[in-house]
C-alpha positions as CSV (number, residue, x, y, z in Angstrom):
1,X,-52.6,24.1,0.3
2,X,-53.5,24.9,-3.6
3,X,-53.4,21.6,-5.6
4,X,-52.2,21.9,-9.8
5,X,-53.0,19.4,-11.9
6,X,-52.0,19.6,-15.0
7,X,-53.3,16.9,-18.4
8,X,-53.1,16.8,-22.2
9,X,-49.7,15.1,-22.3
10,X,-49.4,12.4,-24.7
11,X,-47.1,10.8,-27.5
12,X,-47.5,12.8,-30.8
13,X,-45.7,13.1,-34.4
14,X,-43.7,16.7,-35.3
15,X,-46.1,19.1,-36.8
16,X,-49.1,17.9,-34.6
17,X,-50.9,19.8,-31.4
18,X,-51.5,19.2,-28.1
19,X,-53.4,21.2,-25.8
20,X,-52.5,21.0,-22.1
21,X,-54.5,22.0,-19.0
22,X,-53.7,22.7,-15.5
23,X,-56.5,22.8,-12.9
24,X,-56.1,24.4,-9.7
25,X,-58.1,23.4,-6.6
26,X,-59.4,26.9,-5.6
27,X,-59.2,30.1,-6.9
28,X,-56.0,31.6,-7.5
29,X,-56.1,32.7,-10.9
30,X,-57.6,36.1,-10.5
31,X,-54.6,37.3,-8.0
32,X,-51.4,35.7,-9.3
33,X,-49.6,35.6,-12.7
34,X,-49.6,31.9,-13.9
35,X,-46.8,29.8,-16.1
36,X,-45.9,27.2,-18.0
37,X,-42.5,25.9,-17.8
38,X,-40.5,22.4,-19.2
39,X,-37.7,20.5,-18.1
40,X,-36.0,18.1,-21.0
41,X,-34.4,14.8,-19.5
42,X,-30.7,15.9,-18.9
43,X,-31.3,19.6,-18.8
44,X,-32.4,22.5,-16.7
45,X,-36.5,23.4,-16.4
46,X,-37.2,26.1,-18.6
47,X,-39.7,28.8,-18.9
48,X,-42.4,28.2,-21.6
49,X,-44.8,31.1,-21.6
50,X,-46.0,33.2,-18.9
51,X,-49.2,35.2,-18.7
52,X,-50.5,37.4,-16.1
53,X,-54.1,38.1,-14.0
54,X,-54.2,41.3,-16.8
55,X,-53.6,38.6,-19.7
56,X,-50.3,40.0,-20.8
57,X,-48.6,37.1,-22.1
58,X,-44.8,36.4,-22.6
59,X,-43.2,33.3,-24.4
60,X,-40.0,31.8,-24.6
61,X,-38.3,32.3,-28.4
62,X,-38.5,29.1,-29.0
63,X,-41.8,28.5,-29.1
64,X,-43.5,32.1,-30.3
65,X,-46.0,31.6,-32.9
66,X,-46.6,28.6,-32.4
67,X,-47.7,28.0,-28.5
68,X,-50.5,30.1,-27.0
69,X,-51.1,30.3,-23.2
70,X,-54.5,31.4,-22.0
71,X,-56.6,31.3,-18.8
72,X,-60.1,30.7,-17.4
73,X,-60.6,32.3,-14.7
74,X,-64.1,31.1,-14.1
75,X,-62.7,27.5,-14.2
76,X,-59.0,28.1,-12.5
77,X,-57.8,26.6,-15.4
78,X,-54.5,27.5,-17.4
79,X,-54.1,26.5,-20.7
80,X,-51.3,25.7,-23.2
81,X,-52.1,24.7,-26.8
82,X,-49.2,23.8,-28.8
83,X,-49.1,23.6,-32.3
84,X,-46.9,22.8,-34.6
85,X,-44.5,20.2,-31.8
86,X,-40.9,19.5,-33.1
87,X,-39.0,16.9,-31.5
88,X,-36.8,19.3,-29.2
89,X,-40.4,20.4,-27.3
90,X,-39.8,17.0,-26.1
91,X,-40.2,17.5,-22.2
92,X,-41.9,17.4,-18.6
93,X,-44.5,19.9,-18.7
94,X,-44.9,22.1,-15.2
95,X,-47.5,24.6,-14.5
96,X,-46.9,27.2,-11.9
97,X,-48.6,29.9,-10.4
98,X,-45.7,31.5,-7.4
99,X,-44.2,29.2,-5.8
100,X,-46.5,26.4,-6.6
101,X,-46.0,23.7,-9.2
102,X,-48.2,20.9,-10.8
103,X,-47.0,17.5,-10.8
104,X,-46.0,17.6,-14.5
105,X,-47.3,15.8,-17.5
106,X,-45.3,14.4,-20.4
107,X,-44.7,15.4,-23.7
108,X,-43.5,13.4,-26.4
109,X,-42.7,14.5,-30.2
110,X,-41.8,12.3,-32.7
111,X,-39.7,13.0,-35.6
């Protein structure tokens, strides 16, 4: 069974970065599309950004121009560097590839 483990959570003030990871235990990257997504306390998980083995990439409104996903396939890692946080990015941070999902790490903006 493919393992995701995703880090780079962390407390941080609005207008800061964060750069989160998600490692998977074998390789995976090269033959499925791969996505973050986030679930705020309260309210429905929500896609983030998406980005396929091709490196098409697609984000949520939201956050465009100021998130970028990217991948390294030579490291099965997925990337998400966030800049700019506002308080509303505020969430549980999933990474998925299919129909397997990381355990989530935490982010937290401050206003």
């Amino acid at each position: 069974q493919v393992q995701l483990v995703e880090s780079g959570g962390g407390l941080v003030q609005a207008g800061g970065s964060l750069r989160l990871s998600c490692a998977a235990s074998e390789t995976i990257f090269t033959i499925k599309p791969m996505g973050w997504y986030r679930q705020a306390l309260g309210k429905q998980r929500e896609l983030v950004a998406t980005i396929t083995r091709g490196g098409t990439t697609n984000y949520a409104d939201s956050v465009k121009g100021r998130f970028t996903i990217s991948r390294d396939n030579a490291k099965n890692t997925l990337y998400l560097q966030m800049n700019s946080l506002k308080p509303e990015d505020t969430a549980v941070y999933y990474c998925n590839v299919g129909c397997i999902w990381g355990q989530g790490t935490q982010v937290t903006v401050s206003s």
